[in-house]
C-alpha positions as CSV (number, residue, x, y, z in Angstrom):
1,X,-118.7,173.5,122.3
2,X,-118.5,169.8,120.9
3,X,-115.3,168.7,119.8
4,X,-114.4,168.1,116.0
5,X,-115.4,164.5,115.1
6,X,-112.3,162.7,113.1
7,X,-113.1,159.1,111.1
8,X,-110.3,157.4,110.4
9,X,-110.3,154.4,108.0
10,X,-107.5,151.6,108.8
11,X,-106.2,150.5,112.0
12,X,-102.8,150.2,111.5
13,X,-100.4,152.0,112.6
14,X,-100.8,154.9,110.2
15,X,-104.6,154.9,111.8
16,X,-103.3,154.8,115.4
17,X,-100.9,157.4,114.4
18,X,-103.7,159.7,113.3
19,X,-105.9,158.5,116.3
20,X,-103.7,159.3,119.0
21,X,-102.4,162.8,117.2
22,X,-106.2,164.3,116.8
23,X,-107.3,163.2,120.3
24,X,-104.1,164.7,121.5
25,X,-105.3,168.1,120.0
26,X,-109.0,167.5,121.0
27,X,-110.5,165.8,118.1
28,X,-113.3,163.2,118.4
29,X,-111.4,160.5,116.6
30,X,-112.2,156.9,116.3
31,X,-110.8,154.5,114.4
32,X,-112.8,151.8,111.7
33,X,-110.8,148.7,111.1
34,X,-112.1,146.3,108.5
35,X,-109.8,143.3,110.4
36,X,-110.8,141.3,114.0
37,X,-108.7,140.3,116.5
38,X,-105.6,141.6,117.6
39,X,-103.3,143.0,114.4
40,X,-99.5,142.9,116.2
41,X,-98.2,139.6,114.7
42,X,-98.8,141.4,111.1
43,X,-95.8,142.9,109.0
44,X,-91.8,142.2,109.2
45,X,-88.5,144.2,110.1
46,X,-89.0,148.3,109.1
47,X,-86.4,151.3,109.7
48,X,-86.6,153.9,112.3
49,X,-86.5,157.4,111.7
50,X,-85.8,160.4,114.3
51,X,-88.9,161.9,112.6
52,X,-90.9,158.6,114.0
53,X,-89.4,158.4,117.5
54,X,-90.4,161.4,118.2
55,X,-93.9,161.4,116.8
56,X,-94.4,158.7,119.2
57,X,-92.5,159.6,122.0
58,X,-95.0,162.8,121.7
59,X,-98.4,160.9,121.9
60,X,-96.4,158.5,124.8
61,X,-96.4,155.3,122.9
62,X,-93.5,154.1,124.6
63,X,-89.8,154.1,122.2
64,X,-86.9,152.9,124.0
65,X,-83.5,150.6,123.2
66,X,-85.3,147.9,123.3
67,X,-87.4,148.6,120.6
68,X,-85.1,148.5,117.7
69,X,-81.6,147.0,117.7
70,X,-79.0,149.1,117.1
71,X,-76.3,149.0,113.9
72,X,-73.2,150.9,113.3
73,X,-72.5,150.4,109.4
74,X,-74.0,149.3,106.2
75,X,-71.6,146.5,105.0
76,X,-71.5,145.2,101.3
77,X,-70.8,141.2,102.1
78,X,-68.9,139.1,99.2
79,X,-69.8,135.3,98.5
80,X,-66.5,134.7,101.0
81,X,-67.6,136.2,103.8
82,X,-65.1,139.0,103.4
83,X,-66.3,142.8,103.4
84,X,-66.0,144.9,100.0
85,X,-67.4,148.3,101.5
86,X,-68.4,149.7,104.6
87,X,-70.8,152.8,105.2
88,X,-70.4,154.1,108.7
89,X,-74.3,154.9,109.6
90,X,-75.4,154.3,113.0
91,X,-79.2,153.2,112.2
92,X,-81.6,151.0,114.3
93,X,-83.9,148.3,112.6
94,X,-86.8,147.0,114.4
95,X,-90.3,145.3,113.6
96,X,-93.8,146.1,112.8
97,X,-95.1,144.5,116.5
98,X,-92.7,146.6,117.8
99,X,-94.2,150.0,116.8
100,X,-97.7,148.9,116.3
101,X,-98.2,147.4,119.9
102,X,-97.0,150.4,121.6
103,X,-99.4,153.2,119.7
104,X,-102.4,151.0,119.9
105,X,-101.8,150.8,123.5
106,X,-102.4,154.8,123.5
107,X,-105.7,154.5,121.9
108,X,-108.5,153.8,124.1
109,X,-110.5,150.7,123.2
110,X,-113.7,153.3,122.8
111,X,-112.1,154.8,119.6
112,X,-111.2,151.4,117.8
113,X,-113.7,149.3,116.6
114,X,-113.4,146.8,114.5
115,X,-115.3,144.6,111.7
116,X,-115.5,147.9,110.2
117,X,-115.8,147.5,106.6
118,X,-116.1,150.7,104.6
119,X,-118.1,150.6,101.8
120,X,-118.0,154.0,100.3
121,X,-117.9,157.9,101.5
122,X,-121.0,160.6,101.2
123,X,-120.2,164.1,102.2
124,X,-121.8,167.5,102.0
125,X,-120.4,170.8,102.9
126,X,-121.2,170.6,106.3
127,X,-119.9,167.1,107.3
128,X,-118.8,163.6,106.0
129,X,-120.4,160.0,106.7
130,X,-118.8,156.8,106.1
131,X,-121.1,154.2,105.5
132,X,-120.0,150.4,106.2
133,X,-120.7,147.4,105.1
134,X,-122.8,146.2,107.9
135,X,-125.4,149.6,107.1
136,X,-123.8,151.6,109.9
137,X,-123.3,154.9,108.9
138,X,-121.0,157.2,110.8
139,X,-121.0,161.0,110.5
140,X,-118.0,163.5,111.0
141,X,-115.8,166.9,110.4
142,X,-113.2,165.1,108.3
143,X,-112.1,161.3,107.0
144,X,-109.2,160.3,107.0
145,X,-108.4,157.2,104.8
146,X,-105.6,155.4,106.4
147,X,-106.5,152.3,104.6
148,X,-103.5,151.3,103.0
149,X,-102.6,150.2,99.4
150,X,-105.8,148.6,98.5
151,X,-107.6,151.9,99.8
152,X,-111.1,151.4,99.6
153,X,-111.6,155.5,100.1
154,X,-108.6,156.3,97.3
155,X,-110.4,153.6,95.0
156,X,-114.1,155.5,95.2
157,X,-112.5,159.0,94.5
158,X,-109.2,158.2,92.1
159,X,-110.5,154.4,90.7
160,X,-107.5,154.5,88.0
161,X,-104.9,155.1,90.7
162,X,-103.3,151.5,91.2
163,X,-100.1,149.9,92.5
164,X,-97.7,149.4,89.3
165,X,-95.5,146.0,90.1
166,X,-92.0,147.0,89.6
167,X,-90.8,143.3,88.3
168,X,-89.0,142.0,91.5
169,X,-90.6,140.1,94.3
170,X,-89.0,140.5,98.0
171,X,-88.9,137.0,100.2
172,X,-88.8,138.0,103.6
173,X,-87.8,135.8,106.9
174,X,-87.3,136.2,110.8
175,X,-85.4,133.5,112.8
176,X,-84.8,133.3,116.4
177,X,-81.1,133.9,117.2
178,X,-80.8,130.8,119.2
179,X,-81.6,128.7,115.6
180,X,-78.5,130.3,114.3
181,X,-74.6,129.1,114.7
182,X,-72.6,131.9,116.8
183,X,-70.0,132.0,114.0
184,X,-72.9,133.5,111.8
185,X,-74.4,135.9,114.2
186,X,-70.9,137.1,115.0
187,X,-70.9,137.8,111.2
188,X,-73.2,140.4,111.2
189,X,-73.3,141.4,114.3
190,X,-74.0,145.4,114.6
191,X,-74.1,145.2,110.3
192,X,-76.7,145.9,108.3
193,X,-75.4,143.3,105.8
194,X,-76.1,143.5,101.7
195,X,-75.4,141.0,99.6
196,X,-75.2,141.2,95.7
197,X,-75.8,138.2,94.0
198,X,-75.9,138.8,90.3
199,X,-78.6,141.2,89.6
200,X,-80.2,141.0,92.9
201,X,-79.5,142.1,96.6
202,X,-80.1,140.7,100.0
203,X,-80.1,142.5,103.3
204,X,-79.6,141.1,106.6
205,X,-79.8,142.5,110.1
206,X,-80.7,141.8,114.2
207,X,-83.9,142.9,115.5
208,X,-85.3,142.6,118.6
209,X,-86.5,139.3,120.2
210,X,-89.2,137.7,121.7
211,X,-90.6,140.4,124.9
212,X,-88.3,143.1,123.3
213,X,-85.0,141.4,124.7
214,X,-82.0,143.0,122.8
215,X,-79.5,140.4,124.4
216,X,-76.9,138.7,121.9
217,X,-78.4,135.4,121.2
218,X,-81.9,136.7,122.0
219,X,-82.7,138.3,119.9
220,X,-84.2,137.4,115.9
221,X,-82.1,137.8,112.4
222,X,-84.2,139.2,109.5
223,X,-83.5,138.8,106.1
224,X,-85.3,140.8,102.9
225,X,-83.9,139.4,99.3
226,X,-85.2,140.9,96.1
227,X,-85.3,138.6,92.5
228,X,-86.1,139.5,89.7
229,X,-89.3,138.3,88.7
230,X,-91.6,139.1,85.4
231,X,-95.6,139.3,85.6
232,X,-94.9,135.4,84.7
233,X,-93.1,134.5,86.9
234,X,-95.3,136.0,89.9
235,X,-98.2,134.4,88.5
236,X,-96.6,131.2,89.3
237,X,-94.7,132.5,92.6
238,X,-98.1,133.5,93.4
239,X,-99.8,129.9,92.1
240,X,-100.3,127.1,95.3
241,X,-99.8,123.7,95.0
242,X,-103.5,122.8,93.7
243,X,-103.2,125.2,90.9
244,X,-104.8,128.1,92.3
245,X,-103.3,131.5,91.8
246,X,-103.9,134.2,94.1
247,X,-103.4,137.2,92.0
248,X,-100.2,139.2,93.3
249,X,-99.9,138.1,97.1
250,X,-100.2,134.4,98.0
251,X,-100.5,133.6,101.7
252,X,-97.5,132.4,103.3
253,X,-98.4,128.9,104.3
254,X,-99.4,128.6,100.6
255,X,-96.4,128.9,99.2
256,X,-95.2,125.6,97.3
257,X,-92.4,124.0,99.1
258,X,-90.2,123.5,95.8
259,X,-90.3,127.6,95.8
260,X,-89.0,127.3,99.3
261,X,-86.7,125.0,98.8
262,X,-85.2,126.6,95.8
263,X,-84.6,129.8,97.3
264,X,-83.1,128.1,100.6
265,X,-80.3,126.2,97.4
266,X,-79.5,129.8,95.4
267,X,-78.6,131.2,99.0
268,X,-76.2,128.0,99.3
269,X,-74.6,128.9,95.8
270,X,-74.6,132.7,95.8
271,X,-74.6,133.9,99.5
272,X,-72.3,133.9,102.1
273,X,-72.2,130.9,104.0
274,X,-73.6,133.1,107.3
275,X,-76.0,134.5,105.6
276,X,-77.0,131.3,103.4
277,X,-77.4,129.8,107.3
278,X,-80.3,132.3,108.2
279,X,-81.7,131.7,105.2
280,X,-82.3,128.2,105.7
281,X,-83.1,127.9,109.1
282,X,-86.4,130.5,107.6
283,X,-89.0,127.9,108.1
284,X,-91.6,130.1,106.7
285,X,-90.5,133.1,104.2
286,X,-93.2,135.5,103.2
287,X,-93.2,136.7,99.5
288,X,-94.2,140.7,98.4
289,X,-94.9,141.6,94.8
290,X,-92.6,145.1,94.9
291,X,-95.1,148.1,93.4
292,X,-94.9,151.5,93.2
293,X,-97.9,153.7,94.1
294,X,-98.8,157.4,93.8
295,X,-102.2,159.0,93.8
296,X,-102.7,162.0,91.7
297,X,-104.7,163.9,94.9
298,X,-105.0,163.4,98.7
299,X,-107.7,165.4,99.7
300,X,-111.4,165.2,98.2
301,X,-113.7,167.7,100.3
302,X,-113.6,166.7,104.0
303,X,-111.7,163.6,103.0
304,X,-107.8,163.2,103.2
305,X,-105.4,160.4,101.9
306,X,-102.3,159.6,104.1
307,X,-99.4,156.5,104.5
308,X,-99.9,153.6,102.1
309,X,-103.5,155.0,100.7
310,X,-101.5,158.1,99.1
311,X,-98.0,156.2,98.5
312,X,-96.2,153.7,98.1
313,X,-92.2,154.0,98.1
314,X,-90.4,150.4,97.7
315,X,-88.9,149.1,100.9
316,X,-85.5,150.3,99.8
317,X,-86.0,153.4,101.6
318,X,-87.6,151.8,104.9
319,X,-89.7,154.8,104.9
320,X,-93.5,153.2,105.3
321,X,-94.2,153.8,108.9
322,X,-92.2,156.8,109.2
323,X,-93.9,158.7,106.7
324,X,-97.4,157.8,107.6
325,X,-96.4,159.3,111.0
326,X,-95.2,162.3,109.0
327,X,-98.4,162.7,107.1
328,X,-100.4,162.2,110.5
329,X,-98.7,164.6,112.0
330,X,-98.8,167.4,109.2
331,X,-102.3,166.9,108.8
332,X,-103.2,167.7,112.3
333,X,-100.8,170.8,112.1
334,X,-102.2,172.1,109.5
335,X,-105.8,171.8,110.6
336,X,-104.8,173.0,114.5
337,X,-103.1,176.1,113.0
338,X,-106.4,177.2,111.3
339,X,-109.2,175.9,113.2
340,X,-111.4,178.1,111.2
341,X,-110.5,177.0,107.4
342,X,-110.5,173.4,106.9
343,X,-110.5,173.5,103.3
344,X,-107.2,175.9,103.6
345,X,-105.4,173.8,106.1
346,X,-106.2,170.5,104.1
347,X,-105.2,172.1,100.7
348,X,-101.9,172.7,102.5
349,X,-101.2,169.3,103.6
350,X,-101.8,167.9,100.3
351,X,-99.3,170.2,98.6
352,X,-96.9,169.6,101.0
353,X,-97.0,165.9,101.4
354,X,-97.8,165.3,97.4
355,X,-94.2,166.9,97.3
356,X,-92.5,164.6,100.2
357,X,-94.3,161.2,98.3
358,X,-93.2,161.8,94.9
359,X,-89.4,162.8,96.0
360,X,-89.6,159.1,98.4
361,X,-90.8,157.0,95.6
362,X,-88.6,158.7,92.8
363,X,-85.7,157.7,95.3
364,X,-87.0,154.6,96.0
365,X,-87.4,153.8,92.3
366,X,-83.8,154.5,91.4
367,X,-82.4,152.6,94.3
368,X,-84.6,149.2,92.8
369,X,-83.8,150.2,89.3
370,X,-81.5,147.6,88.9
371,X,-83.6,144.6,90.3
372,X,-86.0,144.4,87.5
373,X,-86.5,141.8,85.3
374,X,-86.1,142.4,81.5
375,X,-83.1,144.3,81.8
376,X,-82.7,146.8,85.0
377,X,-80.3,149.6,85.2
378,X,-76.8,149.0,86.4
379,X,-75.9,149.9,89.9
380,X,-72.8,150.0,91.8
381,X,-73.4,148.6,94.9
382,X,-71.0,150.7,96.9
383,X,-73.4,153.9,95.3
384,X,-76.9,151.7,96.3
385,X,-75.4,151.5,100.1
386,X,-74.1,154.9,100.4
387,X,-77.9,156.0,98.9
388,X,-80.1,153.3,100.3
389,X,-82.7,154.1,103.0
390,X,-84.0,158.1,103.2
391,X,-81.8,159.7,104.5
392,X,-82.0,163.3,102.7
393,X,-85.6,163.0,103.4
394,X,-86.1,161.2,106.6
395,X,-84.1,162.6,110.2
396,X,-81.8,159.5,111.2
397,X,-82.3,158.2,114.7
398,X,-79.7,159.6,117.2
399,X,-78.8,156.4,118.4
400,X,-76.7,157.4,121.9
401,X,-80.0,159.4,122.8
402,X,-82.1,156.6,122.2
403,X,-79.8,153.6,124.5
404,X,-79.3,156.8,127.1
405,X,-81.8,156.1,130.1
406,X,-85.0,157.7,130.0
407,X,-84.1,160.1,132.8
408,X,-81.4,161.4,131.3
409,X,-83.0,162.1,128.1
């Protein structure tokens, strides 16, 4: 008997997620990425969830200390340098590379091809084909869309469902350890460190460093600040230095100086002089439009939506990565619990995970309510701390289990 044949669109990690669940229950799955070349050095810092260690730990994509650093408390940071509030969370912070290298190291170079650019979906009752760019047409039991916000499968079945931009931008920035003074990485060292500048917020935190080294001084300070910022003002965040606007996203190395240069002089005035350090020694800070997105429907026949095609929480609840893996995994569940009725298993997992992504994003909403231009909702930041990340929805990392040697795990 042949094996169930799985097309998964997007090789990310919600794609190598997917990949490396099916094949682990004895789906046919391959993945189509629309990107060449090797995708690690791609994304920022992201949270860790118990809910994701464990999804990967169970497909043996290596998870271990020395893929996340490890902090003890959420600490609200005044201009001084002194400490207004403390939240006693043991959490662990890591980056994308981090989690990405180690799945796609699971998935065998057979079931990822790439330069893989999906053009639209035909299906029938008995099958589903995905037809690229290139002509190839590829033919299978079930699609699964893991091709993030810009979802080429969501925009052929839902074209009305688009990311809503919530009026705040984040400017994100890594920074070796060894670039920073040892007075400032004392600071925040085992912190998760927020700042509250007058209607906007700045996190701070260690992650790990170059080869996964977790040694003070080796390791890399990230930094996420939100600003508010109007539909005007992110045309010309999002404008280069000949003119040209690039819509919502500009490319980092397009970003004009004087924006750079202004943000490095508002963390001098409004931030805490460790924290204003790590901001300047950013030599290159990204810059997201914030959005919100949520589809209306994940499944469509023998297609199904999951991660960043379906929803899109803000980063406040550091959620991305852990609820693709959580959509990955109920989806293959689901379908392994009745082989037989694929229309029954799939109508399952969209009622269930429709649920999960409206509860993240309505969480994630209220927690950036107060960052928007035009007037956002007032927040007390010790209430933003206690609530931040997703933590009624998301199982926190047990962090002694996670630093205990593998053996003894």
């Amino acid at each position: 008997m042949s094996k169930p044949r799985a097309l998964i669109i997007g090789g990310s990690v919600g794609g190598l997620l997917a990949c490396a669940l099916f094949r682990q229950r004895g789906w046919d799955a391959t993945i189509f990425e629309r990107a060449r070349g090797d995708l690690s050095g791609r994304g920022a810092g992201l949270g860790i969830s118990g809910d994701l260690v464990d999804i990967m730990r169970g497909v043996g994509a290596r998870f271990d200390a020395s893929t996340g650093s490890a902090h003890a408390s959420y600490d609200w940071m005044r201009r001084d340098g002194t400490i207004a509030f403390t939240d006693r969370r043991p959490t662990v912070g890591s980056t994308w590379p981090r989690i990405y290298r180690p799945l796609r190291d699971v998935v065998p170079d057979s079931a990822y091809r790439q330069d893989m650019n999906l053009a639209r979906v035909e299906q029938n009752d008995a099958d589903v084909t995905a037809v690229f760019a290139d002509g190839t047409r590829e033919t299978g039991d079930l699609l699964i869309a893991a091709d993030g916000v810009y979802s080429t499968t969501r925009r052929q079945f839902l074209p009305e469902v688009e990311p809503v931009y919530a009026n705040y931008v984040a400017w994100r920035g890594i920074v070796e350890e060894s670039e920073v003074s040892e007075a400032a990485l004392r600071a925040i060292e085992h912190k998760l460190v927020y700042c509250f500048p007058e209607g906007e917020m700045l996190l701070a935190m260690t992650v790990p460093g170059a080869g996964e080294d977790t040694r003070f001084g080796h390791r890399r300070v990230y930094f996420i600040w939100y600003r508010p910022a109007g539909p005007d003002a992110l045309a010309d965040l999002c404008t280069d230095s000949v003119g040209k606007n690039h819509g919502a996203s500009i490319p980092p190395p397009l970003i004009r100086r004087a924006l750079i240069d202004e943000l490095k002089s508002a963390a001098r005035e409004t931030m805490p002089a460790c924290v204003a350090e790590i901001v300047e020694r950013a030599e290159q800070p990204l810059l997201q439009a914030v959005s919100d997105l949520r589809t209306t429907k994940m499944v469509f026949g023998r297609v199904a939506l999951m991660g960043d095609a379906a929803f899109i929480a803000r980063p406040h609840t550091a959620a991305g990565v852990s609820k693709a893996a959580l959509d990955a995994k109920a989806l293959i569940d689901e379908l392994s619990a009745t082989p037989g009725d694929m229309a029954g298993a799939l109508a399952r997992y969209e009622a269930a995970r429709m649920e999960f992504g409206r509860k993240l994003c309505d969480h994630s909403r209220w927690l950036g309510a107060f960052l928007e231009a035009g007037g956002g909702e007032s927040r007390d930041p010790r209430e933003i701390i206690r609530q931040y990340g997703a933590q009624t929805l998301l199982r926190p990392v047990d962090v002694e289990a996670l630093q205990a040697p593998a053996d003894a795990r």
